[in-house]
PDB file of N, H, CA, C and O in Angstrom:
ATOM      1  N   UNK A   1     -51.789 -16.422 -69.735  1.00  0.00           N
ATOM      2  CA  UNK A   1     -52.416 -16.674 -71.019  1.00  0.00           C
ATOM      3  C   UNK A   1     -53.809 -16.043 -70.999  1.00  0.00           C
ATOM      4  O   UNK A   1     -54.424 -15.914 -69.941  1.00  0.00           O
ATOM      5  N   UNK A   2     -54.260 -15.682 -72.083  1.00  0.00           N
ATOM      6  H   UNK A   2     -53.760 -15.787 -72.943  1.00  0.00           H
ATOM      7  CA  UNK A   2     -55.303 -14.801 -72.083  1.00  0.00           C
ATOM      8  C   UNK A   2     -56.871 -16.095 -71.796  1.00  0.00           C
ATOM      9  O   UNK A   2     -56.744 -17.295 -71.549  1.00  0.00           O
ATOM     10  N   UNK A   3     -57.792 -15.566 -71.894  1.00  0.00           N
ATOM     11  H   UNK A   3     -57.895 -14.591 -72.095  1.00  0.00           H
ATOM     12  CA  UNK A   3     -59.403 -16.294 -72.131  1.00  0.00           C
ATOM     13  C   UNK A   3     -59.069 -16.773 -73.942  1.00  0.00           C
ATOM     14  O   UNK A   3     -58.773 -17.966 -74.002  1.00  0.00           O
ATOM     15  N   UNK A   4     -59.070 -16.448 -74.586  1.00  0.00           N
ATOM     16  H   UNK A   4     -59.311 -15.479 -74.537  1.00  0.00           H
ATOM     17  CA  UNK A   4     -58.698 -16.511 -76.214  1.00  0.00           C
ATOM     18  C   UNK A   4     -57.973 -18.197 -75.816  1.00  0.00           C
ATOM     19  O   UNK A   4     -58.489 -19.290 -75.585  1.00  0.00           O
ATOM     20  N   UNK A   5     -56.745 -17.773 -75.877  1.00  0.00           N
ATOM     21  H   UNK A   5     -56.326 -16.885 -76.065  1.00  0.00           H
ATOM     22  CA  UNK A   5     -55.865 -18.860 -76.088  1.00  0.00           C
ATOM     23  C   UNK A   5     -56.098 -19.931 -74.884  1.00  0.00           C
ATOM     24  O   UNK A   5     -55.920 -21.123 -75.132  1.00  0.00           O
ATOM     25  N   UNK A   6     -56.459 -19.555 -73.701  1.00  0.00           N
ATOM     26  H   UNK A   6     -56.603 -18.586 -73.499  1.00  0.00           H
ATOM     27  CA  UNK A   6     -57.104 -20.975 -72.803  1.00  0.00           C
ATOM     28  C   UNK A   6     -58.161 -21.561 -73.630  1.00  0.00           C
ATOM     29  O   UNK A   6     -58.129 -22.790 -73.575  1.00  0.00           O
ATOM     30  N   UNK A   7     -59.285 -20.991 -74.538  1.00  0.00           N
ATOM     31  H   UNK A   7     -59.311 -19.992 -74.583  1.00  0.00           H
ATOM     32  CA  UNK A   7     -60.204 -21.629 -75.333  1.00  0.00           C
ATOM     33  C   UNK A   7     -59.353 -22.749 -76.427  1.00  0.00           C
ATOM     34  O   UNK A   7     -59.501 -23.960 -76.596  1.00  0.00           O
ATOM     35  N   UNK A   8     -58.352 -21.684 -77.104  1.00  0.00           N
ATOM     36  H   UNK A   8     -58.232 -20.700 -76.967  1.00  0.00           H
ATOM     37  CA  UNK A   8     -58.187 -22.528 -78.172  1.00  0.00           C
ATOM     38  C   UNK A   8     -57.222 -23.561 -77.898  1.00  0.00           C
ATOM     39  O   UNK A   8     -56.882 -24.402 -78.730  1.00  0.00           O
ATOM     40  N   UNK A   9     -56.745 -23.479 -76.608  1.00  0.00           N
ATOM     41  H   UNK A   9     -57.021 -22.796 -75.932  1.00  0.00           H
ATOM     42  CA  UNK A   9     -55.865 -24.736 -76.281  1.00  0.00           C
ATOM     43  C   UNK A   9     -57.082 -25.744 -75.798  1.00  0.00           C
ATOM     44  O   UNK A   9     -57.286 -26.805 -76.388  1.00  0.00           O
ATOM     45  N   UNK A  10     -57.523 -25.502 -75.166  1.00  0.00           N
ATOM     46  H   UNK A  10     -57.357 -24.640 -74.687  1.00  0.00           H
ATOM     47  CA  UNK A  10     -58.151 -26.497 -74.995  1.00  0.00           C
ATOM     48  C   UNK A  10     -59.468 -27.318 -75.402  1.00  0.00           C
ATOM     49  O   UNK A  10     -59.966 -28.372 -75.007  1.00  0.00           O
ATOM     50  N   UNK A  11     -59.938 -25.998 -76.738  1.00  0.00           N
ATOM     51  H   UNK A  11     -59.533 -25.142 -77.059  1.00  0.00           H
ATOM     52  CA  UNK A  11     -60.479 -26.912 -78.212  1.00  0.00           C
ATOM     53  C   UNK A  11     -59.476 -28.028 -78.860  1.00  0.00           C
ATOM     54  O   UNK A  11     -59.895 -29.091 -79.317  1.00  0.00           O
ATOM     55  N   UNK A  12     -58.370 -27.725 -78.847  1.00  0.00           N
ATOM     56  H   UNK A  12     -58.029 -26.860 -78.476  1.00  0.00           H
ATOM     57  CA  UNK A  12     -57.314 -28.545 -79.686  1.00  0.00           C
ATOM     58  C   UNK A  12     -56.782 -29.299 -79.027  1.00  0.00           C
ATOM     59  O   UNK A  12     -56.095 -30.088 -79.676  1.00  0.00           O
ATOM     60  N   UNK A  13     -56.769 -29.504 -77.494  1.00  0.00           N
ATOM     61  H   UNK A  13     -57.327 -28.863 -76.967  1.00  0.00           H
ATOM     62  CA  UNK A  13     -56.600 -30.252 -76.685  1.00  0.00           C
ATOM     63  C   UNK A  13     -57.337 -32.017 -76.541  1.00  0.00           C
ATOM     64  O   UNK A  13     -57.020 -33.184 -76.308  1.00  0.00           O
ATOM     65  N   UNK A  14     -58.763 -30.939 -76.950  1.00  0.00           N
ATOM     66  H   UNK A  14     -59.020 -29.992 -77.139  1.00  0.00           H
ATOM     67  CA  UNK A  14     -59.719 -31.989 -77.532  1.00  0.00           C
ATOM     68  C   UNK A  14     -60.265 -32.817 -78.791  1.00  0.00           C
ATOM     69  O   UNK A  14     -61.144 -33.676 -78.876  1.00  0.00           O
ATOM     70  N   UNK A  15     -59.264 -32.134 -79.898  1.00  0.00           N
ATOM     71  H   UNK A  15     -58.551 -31.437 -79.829  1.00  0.00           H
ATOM     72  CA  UNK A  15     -59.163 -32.926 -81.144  1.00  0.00           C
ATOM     73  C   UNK A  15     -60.569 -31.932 -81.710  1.00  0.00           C
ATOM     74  O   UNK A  15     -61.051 -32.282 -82.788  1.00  0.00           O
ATOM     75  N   UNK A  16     -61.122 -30.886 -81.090  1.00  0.00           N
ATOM     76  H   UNK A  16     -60.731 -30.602 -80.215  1.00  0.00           H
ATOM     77  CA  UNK A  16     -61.867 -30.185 -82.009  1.00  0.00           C
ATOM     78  C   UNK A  16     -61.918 -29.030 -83.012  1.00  0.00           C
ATOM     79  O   UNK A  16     -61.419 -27.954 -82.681  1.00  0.00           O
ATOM     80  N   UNK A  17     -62.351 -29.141 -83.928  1.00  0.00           N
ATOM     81  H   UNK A  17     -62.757 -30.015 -84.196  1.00  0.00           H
ATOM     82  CA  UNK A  17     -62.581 -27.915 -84.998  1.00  0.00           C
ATOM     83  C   UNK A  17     -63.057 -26.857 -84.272  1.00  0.00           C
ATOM     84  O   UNK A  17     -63.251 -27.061 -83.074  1.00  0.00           O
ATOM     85  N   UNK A  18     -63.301 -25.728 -84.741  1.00  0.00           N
ATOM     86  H   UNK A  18     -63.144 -25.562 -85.715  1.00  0.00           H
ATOM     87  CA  UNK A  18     -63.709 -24.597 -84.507  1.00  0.00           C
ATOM     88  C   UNK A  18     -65.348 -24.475 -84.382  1.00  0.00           C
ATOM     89  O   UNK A  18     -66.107 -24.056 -83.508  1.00  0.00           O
ATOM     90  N   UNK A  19     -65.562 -25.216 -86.070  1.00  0.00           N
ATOM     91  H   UNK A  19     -64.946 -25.557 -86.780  1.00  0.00           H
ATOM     92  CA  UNK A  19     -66.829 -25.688 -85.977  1.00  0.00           C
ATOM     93  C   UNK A  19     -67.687 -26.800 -85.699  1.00  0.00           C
ATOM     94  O   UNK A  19     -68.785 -27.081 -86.180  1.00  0.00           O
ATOM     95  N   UNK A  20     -66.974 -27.398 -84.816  1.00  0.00           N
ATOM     96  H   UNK A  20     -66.082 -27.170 -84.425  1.00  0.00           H
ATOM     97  CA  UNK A  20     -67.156 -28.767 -84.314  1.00  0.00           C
ATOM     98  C   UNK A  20     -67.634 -27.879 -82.688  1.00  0.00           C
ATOM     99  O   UNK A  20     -68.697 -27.945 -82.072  1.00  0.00           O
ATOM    100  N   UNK A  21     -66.383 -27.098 -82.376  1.00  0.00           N
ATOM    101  H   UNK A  21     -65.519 -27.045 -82.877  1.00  0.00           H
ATOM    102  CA  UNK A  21     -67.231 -26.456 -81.002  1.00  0.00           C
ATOM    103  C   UNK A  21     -68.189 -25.642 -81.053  1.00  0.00           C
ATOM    104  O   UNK A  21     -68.969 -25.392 -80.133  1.00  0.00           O
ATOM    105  N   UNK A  22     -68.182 -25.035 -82.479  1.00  0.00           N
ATOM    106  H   UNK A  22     -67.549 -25.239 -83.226  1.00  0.00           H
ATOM    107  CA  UNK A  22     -69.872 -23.890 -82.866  1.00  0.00           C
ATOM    108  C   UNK A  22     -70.562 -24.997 -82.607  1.00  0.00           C
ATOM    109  O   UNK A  22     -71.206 -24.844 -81.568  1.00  0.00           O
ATOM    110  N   UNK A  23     -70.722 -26.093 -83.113  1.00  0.00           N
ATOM    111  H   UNK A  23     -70.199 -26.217 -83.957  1.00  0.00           H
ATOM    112  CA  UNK A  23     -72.167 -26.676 -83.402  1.00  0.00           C
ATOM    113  C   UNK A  23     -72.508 -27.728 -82.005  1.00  0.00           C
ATOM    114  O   UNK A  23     -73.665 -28.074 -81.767  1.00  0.00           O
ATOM    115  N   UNK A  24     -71.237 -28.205 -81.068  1.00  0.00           N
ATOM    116  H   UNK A  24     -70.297 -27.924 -81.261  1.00  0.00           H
ATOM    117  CA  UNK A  24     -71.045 -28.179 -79.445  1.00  0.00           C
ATOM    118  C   UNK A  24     -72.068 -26.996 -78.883  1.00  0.00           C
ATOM    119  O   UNK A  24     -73.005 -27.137 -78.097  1.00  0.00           O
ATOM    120  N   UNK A  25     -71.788 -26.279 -79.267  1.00  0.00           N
ATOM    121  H   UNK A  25     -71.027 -26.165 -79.906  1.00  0.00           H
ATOM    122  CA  UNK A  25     -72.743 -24.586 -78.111  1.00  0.00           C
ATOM    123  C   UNK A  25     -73.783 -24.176 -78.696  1.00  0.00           C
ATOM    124  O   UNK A  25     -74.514 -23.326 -78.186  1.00  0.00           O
ATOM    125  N   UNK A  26     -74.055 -24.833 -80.104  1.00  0.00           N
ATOM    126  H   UNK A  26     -73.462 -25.523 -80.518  1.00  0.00           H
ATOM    127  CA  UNK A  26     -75.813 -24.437 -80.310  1.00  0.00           C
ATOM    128  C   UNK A  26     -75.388 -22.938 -81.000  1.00  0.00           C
ATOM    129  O   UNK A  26     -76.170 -22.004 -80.823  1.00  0.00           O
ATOM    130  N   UNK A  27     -74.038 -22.695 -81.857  1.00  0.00           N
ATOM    131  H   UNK A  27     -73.403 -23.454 -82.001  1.00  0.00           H
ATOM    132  CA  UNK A  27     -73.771 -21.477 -82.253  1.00  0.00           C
ATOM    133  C   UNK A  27     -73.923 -21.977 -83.754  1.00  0.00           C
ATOM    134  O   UNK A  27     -73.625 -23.109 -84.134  1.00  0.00           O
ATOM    135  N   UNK A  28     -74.524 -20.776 -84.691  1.00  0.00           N
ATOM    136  H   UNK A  28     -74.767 -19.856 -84.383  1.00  0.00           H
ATOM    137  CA  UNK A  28     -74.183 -21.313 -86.180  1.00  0.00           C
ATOM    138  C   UNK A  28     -73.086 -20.911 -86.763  1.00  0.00           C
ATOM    139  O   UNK A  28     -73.063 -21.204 -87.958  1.00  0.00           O
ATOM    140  N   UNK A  29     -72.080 -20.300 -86.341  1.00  0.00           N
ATOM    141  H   UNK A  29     -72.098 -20.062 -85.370  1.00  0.00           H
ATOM    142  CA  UNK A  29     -70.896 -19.996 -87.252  1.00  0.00           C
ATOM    143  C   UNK A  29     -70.153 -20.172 -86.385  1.00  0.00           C
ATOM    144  O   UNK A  29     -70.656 -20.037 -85.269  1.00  0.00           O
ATOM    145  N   UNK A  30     -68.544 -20.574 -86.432  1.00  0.00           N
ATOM    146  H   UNK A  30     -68.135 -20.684 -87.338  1.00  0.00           H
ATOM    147  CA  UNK A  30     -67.430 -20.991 -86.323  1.00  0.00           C
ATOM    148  C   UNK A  30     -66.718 -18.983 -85.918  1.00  0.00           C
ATOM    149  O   UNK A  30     -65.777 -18.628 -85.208  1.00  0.00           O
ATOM    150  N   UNK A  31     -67.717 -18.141 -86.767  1.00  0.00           N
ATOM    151  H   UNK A  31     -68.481 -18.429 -87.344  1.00  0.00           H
ATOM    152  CA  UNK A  31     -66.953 -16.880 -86.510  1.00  0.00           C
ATOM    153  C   UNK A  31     -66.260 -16.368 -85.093  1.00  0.00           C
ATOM    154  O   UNK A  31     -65.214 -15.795 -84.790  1.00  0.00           O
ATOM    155  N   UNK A  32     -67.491 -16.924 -84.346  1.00  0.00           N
ATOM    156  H   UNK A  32     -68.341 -17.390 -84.592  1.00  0.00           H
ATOM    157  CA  UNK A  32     -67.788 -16.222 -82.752  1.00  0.00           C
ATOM    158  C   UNK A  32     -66.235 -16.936 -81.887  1.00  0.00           C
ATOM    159  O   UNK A  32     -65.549 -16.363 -81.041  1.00  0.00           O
ATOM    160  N   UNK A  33     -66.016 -18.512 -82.537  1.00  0.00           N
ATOM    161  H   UNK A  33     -66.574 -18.978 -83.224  1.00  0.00           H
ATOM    162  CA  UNK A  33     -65.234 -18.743 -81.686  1.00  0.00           C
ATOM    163  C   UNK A  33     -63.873 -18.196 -82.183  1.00  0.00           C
ATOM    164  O   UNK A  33     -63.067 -18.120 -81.255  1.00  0.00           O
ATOM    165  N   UNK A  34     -63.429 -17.830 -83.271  1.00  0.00           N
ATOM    166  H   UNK A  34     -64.084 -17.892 -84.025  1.00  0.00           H
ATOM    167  CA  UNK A  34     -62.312 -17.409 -84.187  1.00  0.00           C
ATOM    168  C   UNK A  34     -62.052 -16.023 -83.380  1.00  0.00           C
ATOM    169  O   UNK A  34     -60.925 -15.770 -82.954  1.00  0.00           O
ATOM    170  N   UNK A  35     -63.248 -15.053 -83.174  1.00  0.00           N
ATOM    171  H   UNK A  35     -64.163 -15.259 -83.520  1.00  0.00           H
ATOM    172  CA  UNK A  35     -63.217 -13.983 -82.561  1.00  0.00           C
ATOM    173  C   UNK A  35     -63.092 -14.190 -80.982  1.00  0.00           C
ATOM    174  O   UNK A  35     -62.769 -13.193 -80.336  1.00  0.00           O
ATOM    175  N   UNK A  36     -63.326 -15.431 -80.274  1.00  0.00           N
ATOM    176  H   UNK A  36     -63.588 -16.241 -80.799  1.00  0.00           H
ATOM    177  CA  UNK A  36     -62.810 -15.523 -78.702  1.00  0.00           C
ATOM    178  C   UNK A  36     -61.566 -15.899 -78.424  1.00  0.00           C
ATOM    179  O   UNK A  36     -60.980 -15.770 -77.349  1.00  0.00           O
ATOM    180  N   UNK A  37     -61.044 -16.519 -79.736  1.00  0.00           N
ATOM    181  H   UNK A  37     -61.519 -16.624 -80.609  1.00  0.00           H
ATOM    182  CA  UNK A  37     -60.100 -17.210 -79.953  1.00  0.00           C
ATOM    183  C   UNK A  37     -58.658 -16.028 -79.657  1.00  0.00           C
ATOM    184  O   UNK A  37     -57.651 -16.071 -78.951  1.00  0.00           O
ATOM    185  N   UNK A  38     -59.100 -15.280 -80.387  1.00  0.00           N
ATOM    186  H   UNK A  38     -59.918 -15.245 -80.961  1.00  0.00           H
ATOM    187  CA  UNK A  38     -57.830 -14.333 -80.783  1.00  0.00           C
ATOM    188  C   UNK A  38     -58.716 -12.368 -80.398  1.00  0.00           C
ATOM    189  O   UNK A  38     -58.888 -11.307 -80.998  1.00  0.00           O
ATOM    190  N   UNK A  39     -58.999 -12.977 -79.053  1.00  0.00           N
ATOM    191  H   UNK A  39     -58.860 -13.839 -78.566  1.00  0.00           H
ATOM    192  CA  UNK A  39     -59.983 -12.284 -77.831  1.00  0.00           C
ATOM    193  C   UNK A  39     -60.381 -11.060 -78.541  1.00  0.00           C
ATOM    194  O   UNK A  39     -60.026 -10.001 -78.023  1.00  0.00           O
ATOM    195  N   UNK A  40     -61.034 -11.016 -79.601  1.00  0.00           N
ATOM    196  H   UNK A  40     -61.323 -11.877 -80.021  1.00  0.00           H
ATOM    197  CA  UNK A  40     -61.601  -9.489 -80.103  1.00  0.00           C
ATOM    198  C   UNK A  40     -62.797  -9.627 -79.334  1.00  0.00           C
ATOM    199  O   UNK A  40     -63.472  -8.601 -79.247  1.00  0.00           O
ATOM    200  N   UNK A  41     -63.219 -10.644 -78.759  1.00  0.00           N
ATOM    201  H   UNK A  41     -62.671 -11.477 -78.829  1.00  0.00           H
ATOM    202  CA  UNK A  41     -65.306 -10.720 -78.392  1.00  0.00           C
ATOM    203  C   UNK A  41     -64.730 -11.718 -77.041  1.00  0.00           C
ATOM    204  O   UNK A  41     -63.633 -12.268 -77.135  1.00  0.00           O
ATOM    205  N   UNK A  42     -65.561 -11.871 -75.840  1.00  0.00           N
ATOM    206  H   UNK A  42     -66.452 -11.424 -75.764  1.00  0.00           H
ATOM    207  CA  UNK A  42     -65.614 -12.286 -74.956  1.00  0.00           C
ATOM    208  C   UNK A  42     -67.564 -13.698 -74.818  1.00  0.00           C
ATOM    209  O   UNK A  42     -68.779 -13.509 -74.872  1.00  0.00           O
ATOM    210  N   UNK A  43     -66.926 -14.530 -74.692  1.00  0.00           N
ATOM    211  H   UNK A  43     -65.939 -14.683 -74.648  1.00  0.00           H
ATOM    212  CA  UNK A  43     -68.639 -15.372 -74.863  1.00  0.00           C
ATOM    213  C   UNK A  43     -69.169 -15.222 -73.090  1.00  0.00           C
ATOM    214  O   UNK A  43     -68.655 -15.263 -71.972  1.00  0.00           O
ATOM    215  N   UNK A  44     -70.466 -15.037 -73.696  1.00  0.00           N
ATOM    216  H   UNK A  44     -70.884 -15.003 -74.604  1.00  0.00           H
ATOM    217  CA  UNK A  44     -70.995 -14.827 -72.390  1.00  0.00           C
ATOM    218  C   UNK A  44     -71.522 -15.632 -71.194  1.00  0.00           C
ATOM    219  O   UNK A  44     -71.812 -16.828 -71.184  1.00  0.00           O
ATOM    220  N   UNK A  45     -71.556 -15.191 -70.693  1.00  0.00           N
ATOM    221  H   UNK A  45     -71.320 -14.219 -70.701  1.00  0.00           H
ATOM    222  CA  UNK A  45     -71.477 -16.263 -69.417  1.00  0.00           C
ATOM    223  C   UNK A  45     -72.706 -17.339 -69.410  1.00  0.00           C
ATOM    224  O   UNK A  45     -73.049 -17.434 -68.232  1.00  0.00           O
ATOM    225  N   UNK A  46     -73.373 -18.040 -70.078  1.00  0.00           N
ATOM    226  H   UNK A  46     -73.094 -17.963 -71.035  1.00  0.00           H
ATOM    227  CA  UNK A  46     -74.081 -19.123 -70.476  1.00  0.00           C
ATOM    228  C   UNK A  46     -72.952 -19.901 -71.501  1.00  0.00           C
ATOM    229  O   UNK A  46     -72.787 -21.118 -71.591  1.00  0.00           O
ATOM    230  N   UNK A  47     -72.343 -18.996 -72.127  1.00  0.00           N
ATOM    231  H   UNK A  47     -72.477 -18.008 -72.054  1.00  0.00           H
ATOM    232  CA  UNK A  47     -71.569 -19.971 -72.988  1.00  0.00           C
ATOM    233  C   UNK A  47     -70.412 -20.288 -72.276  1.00  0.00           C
ATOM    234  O   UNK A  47     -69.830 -21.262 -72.755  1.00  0.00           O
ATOM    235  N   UNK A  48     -69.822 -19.742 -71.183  1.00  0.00           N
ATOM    236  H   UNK A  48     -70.295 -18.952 -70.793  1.00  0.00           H
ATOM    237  CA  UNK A  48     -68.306 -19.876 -71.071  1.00  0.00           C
ATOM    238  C   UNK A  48     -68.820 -20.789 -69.755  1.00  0.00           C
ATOM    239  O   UNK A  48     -67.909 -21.339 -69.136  1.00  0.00           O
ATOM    240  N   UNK A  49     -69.882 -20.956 -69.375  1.00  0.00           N
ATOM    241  H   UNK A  49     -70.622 -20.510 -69.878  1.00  0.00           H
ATOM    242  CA  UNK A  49     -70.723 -22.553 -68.222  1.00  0.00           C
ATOM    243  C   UNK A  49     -70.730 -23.393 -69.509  1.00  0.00           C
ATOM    244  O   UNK A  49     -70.262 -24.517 -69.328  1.00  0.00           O
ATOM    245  N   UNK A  50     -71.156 -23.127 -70.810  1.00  0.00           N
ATOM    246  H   UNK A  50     -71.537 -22.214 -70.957  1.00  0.00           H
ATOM    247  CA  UNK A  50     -71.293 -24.817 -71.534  1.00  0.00           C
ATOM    248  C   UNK A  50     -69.606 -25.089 -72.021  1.00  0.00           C
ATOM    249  O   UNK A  50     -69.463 -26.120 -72.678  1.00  0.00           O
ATOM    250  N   UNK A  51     -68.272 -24.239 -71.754  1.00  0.00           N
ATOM    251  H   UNK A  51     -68.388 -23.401 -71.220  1.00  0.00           H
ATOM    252  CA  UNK A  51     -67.033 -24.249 -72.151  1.00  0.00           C
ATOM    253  C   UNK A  51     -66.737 -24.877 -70.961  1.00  0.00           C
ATOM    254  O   UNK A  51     -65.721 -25.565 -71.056  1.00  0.00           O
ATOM    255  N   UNK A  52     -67.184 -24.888 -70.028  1.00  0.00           N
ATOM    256  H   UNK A  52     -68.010 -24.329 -69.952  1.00  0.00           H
ATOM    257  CA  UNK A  52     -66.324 -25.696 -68.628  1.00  0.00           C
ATOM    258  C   UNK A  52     -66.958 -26.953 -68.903  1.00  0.00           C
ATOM    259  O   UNK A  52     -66.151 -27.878 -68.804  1.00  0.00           O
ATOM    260  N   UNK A  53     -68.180 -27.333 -69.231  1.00  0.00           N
ATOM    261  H   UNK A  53     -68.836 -26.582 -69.312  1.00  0.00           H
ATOM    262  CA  UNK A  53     -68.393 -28.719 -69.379  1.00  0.00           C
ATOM    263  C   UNK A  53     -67.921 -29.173 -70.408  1.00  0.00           C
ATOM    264  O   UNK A  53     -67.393 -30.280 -70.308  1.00  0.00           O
ATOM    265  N   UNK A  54     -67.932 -28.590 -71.581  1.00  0.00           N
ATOM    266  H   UNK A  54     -68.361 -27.690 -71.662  1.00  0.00           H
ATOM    267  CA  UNK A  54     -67.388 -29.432 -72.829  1.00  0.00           C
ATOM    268  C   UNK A  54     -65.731 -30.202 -72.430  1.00  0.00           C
ATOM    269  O   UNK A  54     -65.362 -31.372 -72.523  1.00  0.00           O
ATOM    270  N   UNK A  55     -65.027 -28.988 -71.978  1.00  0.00           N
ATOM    271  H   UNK A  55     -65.327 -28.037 -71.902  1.00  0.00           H
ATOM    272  CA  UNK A  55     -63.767 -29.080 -71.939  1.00  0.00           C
ATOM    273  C   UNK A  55     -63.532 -29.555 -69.931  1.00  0.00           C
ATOM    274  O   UNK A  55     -62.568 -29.335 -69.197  1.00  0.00           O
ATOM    275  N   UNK A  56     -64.982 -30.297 -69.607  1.00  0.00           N
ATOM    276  H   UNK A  56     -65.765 -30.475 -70.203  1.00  0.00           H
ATOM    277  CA  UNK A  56     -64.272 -30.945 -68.346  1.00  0.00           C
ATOM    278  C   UNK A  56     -63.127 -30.175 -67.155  1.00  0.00           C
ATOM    279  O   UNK A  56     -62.301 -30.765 -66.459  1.00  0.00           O
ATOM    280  N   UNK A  57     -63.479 -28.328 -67.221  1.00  0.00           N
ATOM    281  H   UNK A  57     -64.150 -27.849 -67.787  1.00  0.00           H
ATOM    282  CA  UNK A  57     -63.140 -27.537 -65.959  1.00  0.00           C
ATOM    283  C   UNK A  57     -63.708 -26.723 -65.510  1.00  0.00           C
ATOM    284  O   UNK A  57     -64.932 -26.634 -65.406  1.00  0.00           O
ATOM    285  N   UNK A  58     -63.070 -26.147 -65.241  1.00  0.00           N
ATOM    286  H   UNK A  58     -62.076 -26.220 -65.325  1.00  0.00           H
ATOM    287  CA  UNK A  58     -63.996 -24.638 -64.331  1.00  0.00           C
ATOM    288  C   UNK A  58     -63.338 -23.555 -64.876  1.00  0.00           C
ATOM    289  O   UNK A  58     -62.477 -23.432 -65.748  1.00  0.00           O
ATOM    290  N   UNK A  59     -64.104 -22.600 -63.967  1.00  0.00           N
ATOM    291  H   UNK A  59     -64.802 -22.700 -63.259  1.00  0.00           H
ATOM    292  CA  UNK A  59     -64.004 -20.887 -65.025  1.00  0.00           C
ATOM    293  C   UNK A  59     -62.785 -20.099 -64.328  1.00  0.00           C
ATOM    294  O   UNK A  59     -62.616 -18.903 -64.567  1.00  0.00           O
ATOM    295  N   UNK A  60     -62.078 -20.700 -63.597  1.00  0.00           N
ATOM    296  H   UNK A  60     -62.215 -21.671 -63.402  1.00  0.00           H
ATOM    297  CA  UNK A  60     -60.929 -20.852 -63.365  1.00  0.00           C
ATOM    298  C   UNK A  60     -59.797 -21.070 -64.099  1.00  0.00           C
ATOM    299  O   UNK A  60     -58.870 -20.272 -64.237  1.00  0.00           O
ATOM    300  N   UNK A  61     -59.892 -22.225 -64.592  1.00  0.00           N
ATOM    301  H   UNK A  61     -60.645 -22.874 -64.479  1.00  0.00           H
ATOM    302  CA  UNK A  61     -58.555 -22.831 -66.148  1.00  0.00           C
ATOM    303  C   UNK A  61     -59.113 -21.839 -67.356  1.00  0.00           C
ATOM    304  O   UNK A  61     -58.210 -21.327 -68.017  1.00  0.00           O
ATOM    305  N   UNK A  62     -60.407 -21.506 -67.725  1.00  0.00           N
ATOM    306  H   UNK A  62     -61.141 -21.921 -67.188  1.00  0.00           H
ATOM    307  CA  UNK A  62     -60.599 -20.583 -68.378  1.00  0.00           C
ATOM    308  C   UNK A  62     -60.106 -19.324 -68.568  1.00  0.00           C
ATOM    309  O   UNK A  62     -60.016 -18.823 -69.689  1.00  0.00           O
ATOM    310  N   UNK A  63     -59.768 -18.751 -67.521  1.00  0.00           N
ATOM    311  H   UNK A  63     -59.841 -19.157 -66.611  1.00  0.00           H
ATOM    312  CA  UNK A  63     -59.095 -17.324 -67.144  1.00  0.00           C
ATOM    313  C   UNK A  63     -57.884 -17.510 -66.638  1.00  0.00           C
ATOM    314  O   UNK A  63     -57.420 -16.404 -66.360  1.00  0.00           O
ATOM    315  N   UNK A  64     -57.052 -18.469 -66.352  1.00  0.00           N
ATOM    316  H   UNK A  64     -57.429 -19.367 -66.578  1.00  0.00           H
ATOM    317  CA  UNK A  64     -55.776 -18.139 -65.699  1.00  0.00           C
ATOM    318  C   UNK A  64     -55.007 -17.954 -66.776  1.00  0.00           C
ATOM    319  O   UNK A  64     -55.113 -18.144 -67.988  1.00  0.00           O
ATOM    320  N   UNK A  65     -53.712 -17.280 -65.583  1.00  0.00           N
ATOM    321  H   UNK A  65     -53.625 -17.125 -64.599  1.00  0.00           H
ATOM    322  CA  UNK A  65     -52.836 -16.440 -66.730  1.00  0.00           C
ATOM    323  C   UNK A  65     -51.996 -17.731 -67.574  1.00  0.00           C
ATOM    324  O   UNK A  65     -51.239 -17.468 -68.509  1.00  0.00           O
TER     325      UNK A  65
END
């Protein structure tokens, strides 16, 4: 499974919106995650450390296949 779809499973895993996790990461639009979501943009590595805490793993479950 790609970085994209490990995000959005496990936004929805957590009962969250899109923009429920923008405003989680201190982001103002919902765009950025729509675009990690469906991997056109990659978040950078400050954001994908506040994605292991939100979602309680490591940058490991983030990237596996």
């Amino acid at each position: 499974m790609s970085l994209g779809k490990n995000i959005k499973e496990l936004r929805k895993k957590e009962g969250l919106t899109q923009a429920e996790l923008a405003e989680m990461l201190g982001i103002n639009t919902n765009e950025s995650i729509s675009r990690w979501e469906n991997d056109l943009h990659r978040p950078s590595t400050k954001i994908l450390e506040k994605l292991t805490f939100i979602f309680n793993t490591d940058f490991n479950s983030l990237f596996r296949e």
